[in-house]
C-alpha positions as CSV (number, residue, x, y, z in Angstrom):
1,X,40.8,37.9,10.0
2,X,38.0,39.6,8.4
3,X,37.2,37.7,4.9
4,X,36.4,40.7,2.2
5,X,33.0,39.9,0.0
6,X,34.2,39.9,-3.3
7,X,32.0,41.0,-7.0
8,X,31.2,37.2,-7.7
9,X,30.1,36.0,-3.5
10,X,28.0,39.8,-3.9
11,X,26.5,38.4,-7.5
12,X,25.5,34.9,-5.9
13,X,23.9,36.9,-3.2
14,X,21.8,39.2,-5.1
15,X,21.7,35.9,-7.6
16,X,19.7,34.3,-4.7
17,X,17.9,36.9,-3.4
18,X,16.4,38.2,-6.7
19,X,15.2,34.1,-7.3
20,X,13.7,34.4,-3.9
21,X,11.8,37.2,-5.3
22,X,10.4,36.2,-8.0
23,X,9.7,32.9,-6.2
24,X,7.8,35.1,-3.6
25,X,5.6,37.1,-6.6
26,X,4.7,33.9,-8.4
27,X,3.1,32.6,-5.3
28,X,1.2,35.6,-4.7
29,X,0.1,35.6,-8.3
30,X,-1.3,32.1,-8.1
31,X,-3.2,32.6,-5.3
32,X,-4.8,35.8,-6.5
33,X,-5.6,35.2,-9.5
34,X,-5.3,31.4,-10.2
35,X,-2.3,29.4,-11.9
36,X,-3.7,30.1,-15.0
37,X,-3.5,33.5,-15.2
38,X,0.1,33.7,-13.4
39,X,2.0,34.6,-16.6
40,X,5.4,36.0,-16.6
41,X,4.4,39.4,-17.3
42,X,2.7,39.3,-14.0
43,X,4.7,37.9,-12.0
44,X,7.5,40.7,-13.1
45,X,4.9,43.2,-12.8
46,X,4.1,42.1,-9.0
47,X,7.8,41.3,-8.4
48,X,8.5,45.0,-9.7
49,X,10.6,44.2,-12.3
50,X,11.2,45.9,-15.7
51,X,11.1,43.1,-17.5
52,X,10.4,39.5,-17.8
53,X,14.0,38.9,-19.2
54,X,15.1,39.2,-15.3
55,X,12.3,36.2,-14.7
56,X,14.2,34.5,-17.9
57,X,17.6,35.2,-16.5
58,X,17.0,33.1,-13.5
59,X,14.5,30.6,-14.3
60,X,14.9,28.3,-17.6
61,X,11.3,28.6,-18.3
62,X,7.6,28.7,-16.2
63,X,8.1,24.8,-15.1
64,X,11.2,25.3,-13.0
65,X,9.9,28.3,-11.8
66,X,7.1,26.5,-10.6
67,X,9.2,23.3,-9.2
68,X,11.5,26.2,-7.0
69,X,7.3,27.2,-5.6
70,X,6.6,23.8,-4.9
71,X,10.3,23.6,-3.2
72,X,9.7,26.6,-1.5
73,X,6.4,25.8,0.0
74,X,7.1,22.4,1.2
75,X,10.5,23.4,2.6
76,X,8.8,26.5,4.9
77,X,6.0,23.2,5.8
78,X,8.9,21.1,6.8
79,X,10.7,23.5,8.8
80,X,7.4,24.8,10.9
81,X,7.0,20.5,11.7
82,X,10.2,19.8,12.3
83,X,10.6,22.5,14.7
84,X,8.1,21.7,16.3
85,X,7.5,17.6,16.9
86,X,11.4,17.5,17.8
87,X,10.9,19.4,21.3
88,X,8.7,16.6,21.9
89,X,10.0,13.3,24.3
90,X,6.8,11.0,23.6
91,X,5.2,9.2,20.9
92,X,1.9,10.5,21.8
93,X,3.2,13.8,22.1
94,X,5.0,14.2,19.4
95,X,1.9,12.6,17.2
96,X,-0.3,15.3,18.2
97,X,2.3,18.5,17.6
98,X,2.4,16.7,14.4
99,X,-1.0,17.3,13.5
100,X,-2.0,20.3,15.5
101,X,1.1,22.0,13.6
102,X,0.7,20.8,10.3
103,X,-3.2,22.3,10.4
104,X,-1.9,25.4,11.9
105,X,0.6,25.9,9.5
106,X,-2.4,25.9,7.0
107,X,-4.1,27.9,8.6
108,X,-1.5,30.5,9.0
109,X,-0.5,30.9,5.6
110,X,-4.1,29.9,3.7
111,X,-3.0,32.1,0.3
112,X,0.6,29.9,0.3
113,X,-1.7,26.6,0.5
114,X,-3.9,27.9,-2.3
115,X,-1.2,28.6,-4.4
116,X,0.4,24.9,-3.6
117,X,-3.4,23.8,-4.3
118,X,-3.4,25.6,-7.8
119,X,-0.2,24.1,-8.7
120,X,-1.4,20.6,-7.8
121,X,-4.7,20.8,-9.9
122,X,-3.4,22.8,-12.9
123,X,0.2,22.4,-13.5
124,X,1.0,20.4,-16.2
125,X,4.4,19.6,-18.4
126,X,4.6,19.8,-22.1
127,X,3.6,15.9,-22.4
128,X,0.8,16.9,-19.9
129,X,2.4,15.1,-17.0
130,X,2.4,16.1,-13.5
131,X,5.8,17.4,-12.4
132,X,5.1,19.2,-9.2
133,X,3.6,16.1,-7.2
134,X,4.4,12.5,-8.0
135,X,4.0,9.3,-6.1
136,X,7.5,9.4,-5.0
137,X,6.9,13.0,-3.3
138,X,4.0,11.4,-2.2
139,X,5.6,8.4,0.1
140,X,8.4,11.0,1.4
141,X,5.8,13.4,2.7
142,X,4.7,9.9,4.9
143,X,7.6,8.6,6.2
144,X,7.8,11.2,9.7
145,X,4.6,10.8,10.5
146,X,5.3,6.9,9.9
147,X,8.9,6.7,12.0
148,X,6.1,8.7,14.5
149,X,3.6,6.0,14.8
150,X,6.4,3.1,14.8
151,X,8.3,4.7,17.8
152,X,4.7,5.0,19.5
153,X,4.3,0.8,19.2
154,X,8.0,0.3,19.9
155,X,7.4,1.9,23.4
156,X,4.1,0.4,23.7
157,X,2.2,3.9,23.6
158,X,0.5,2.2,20.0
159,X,-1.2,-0.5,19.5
160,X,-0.3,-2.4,16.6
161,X,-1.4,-1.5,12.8
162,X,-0.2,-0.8,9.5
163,X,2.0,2.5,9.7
164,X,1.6,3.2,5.5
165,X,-2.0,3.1,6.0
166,X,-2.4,5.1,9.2
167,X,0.1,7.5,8.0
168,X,-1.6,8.1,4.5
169,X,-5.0,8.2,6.7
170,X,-4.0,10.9,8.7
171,X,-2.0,12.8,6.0
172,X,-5.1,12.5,3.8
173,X,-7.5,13.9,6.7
174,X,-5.0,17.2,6.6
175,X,-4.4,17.4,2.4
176,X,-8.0,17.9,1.8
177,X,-7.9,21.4,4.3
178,X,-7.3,23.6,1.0
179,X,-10.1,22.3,-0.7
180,X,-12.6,22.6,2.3
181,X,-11.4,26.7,2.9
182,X,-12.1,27.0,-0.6
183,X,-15.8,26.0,0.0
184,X,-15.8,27.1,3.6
185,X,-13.2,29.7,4.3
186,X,-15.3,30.5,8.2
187,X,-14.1,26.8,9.6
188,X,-12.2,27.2,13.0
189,X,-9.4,24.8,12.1
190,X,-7.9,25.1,16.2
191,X,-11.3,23.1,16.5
192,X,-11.0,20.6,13.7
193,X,-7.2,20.0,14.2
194,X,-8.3,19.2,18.1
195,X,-10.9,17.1,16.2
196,X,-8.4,15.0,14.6
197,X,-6.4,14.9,17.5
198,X,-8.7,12.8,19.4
199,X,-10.1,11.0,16.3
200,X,-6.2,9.3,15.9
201,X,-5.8,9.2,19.3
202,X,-8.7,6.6,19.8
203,X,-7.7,5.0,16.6
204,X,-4.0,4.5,17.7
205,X,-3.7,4.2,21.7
206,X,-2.6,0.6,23.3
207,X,-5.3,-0.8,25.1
208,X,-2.6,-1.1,28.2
């Protein structure tokens, strides 16, 4: 039985799709011309809409437009890691997809990363608080790579340390990437995510 797509499942459709839109322009406006100067009018203008209103309609204002970017960004990040460390059997093996895809990934998509980088350094609430990054955000983004390095010294493949602080040393290693293309937009990052590959390989292996 063939379900018919009525006027209200069409509206949430081009509801959705229109969002994703927008979502899309905004990041392309921040990382051409800076968070600063991705105003509304912009972002319509590059979404090729007629008015801001349709930005309005969807969006309560510029800060949950931002959140959905932040969303957006770090959703596309999870899905490329996911995807990837799962088809792994190992703890080693997994470990390094982990890092070798979560550089790639930046390197792939280097204007998405500066927009996410914009976002970080300039977005700001009305009190002046951060909303798109918070500590809380900050522990989630740690805990695979932490369930990672446990499953490594629960099959012996890892010698014992403190997860939190390997974890935020390896995801630390990786956040800075943005900031060094900014400066040095020529680095082969296949060579410095094989760097770091063998840097937390000798700092994690079992001496068995």
């Amino acid at each position: 039985m063939q379900v018919s797509e009525g006027p209200s499942r069409r509206r949430t459709f081009a509801g959705r799709a229109r969002r994703a839109q927008i979502v899309e322009a905004a990041i392309g406006v921040i990382a051409e011309l800076g968070y600063g100067q991705a105003s509304f009018a912009r972002i319509a203008e590059r979404a090729g809409l007629s008015s801001t209103r349709l930005i309005s309609y969807h969006f309560a204002g510029k800060d949950e437009l931002i959140k959905q970017v932040v969303a957006q960004l770090y959703g596309e990040m999870s899905g490329h890691m996911a995807e990837r460390v799962q088809a792994e059997s190992t703890p080693a093996g997994a470990f390094r997809t982990y890092i070798q895809a979560l550089v790639g990934f930046i390197s792939a998509h280097r204007a998405r990363m500066k927009a996410l980088l914009e976002i970080f350094l300039n977005h700001r609430d009305a009190d002046g608080g951060v909303t798109s990054y918070d500590a809380a955000t900050d522990l989630a983004t740690l805990a695979p790579i932490e369930e990672i390095l446990r499953w490594g010294q629960r099959e012996g493949e890892f010698r014992m340390f403190d997860t939190r602080v390997m974890a935020m040393t390896v995801h630390r290693a990786i956040d800075g990437l943005p900031f060094l293309l900014e400066a040095d937009p020529g680095r082969d990052l296949d060579a410095y995510g094989e760097e770091l590959v063998t840097l937390f390989d000798l700092a994690t292996r079992s001496a068995r």
